[in-house]
GUGU-460117 format. One record per residue (C-alpha): residue number from 0; x, z, y; residue in three letters. Coordinates in nm, 3 decimals. Example, Ala and Ser with C-alpha at 12.3 -4.5 7.8 and 13.67 -1.06 7.14 Angstrom:
residues 2
{n:0&u:1.230&w:0.780&v:-0.450&res:ALA}
{n:1&u:1.367&w:0.714&v:-0.106&res:SER}
This chain:
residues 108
{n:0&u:-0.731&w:0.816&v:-0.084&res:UNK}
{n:1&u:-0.558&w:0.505&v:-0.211&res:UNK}
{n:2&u:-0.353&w:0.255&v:-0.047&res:UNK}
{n:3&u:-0.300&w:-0.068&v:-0.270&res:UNK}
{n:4&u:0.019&w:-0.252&v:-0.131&res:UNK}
{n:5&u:0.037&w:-0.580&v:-0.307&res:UNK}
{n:6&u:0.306&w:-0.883&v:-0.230&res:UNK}
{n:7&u:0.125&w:-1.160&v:-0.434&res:UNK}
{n:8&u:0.345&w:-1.393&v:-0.658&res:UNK}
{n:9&u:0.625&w:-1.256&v:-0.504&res:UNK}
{n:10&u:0.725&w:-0.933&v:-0.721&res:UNK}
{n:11&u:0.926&w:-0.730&v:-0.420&res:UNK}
{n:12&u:0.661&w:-0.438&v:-0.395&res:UNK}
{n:13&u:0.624&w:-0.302&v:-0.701&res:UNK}
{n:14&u:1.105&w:-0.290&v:-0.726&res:UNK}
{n:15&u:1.075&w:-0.114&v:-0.389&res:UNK}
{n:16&u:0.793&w:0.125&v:-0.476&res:UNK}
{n:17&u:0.994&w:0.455&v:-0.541&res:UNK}
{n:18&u:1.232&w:0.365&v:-0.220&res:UNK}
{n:19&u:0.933&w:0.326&v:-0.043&res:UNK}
{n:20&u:0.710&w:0.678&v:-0.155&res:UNK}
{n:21&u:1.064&w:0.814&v:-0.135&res:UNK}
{n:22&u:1.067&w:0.668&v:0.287&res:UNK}
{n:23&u:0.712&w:0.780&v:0.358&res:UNK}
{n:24&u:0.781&w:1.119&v:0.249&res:UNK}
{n:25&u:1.124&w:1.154&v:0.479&res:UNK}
{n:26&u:0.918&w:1.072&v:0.762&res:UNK}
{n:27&u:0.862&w:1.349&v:1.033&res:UNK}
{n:28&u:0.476&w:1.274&v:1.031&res:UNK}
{n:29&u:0.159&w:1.442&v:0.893&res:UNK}
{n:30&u:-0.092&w:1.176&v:0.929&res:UNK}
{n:31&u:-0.011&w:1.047&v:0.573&res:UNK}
{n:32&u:0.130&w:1.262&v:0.221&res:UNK}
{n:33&u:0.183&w:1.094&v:-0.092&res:UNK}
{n:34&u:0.107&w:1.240&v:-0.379&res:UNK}
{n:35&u:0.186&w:0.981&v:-0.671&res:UNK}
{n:36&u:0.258&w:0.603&v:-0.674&res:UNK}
{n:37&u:0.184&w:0.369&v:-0.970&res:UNK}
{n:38&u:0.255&w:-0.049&v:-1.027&res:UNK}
{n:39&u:-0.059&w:-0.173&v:-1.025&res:UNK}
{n:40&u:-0.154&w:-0.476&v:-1.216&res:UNK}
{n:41&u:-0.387&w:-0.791&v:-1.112&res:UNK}
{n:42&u:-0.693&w:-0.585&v:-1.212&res:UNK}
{n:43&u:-0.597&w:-0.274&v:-1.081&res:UNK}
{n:44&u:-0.639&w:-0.484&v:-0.748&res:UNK}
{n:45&u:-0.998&w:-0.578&v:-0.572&res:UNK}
{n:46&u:-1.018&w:-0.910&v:-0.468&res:UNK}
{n:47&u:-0.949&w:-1.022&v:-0.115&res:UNK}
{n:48&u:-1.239&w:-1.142&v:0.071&res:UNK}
{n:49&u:-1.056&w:-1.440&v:0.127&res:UNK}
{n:50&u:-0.861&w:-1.743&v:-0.045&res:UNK}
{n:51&u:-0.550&w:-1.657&v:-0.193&res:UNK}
{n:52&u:-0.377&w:-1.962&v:0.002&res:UNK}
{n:53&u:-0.428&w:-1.765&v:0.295&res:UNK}
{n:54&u:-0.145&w:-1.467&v:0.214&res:UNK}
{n:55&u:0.080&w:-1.533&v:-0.074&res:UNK}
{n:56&u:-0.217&w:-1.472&v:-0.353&res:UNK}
{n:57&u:-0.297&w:-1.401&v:-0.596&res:UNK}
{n:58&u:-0.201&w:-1.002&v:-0.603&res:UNK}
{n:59&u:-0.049&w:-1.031&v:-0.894&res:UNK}
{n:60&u:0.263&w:-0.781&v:-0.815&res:UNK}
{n:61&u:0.156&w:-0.438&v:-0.597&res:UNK}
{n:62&u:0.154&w:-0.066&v:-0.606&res:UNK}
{n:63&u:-0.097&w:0.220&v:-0.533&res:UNK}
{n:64&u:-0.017&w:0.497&v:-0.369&res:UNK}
{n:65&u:-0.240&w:0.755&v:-0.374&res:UNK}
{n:66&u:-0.245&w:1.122&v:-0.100&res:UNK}
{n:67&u:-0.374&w:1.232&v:0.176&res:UNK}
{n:68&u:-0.465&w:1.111&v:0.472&res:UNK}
{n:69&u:-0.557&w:1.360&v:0.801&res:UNK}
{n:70&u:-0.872&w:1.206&v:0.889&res:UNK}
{n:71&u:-1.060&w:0.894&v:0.770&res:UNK}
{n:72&u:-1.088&w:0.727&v:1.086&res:UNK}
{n:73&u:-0.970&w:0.339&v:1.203&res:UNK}
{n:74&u:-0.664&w:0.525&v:1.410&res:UNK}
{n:75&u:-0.547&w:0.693&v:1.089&res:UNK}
{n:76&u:-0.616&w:0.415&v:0.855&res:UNK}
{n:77&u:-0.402&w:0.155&v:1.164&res:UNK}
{n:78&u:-0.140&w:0.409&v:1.183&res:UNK}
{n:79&u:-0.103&w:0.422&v:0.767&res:UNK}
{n:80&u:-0.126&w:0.056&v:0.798&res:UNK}
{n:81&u:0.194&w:-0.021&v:1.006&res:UNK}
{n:82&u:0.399&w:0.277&v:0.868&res:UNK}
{n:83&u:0.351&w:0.125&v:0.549&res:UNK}
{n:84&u:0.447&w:-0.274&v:0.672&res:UNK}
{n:85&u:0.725&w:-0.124&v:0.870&res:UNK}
{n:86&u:0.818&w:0.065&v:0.607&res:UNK}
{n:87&u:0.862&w:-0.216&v:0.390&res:UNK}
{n:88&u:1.012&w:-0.430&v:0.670&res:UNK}
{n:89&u:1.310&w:-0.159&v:0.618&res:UNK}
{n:90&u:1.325&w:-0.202&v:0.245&res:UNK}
{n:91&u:1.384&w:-0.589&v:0.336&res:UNK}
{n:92&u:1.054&w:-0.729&v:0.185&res:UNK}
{n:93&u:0.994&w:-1.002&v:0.421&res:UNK}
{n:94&u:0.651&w:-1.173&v:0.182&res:UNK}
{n:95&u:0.288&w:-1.167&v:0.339&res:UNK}
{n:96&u:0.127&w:-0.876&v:0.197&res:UNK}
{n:97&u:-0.236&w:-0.751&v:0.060&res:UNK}
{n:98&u:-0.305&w:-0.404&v:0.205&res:UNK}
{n:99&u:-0.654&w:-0.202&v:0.108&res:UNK}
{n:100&u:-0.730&w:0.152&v:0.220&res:UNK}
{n:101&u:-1.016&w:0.306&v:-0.017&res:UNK}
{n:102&u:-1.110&w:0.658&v:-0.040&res:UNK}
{n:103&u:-1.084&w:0.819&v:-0.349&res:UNK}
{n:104&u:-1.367&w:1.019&v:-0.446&res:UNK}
{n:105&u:-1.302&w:1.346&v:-0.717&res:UNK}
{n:106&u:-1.474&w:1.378&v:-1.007&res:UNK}
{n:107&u:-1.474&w:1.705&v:-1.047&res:UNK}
């Protein structure tokens, strides 16, 4: 699966991004293991279904981390959801953020 973290015009993400792969995988948990992490330019990113005034858009600065997740379910996907703000919250990024859960299919 990936998880695309993005802060908009505000580049704190991607110059917390190994702090914060570095956190998740500290964590006492098994809901969520990360298996890389890469910066992730603005077409790297889908487009929010929504107008970029509404966050801090456009997602112009973000990461993608990319693991395992225990199930693909809405608890699992929540629970990923508010590791990863709190996570961040701890790293002291304070911007609005763009956060999109997508399976990641093998090709192989």
């Amino acid at each position: 699966m990936e998880v695309s973290i993005n802060s908009g015009r505000d580049p704190s993400i991607p110059a917390v991004a190994k702090q914060l792969t570095d956190y998740l995988g500290h964590l006492d948990q098994d809901v969520f293991v990360c298996r890389s992490h890469d910066v992730a330019g603005r077409d790297d990113i889908l487009s929010p279904p929504f107008d970029d005034s509404f966050w801090n858009g456009p997602p112009l600065h973000g990461v993608v981390l990319r693991g395992e997740l225990a199930e693909w379910s809405c608890d699992a996907v929540g629970w990923l959801a508010e590791v990863v703000a709190d996570s961040v919250a701890q790293l002291g990024v304070r911007s609005p953020l763009l956060l999109t859960v997508a399976r990641a299919f093998s090709t192989g």
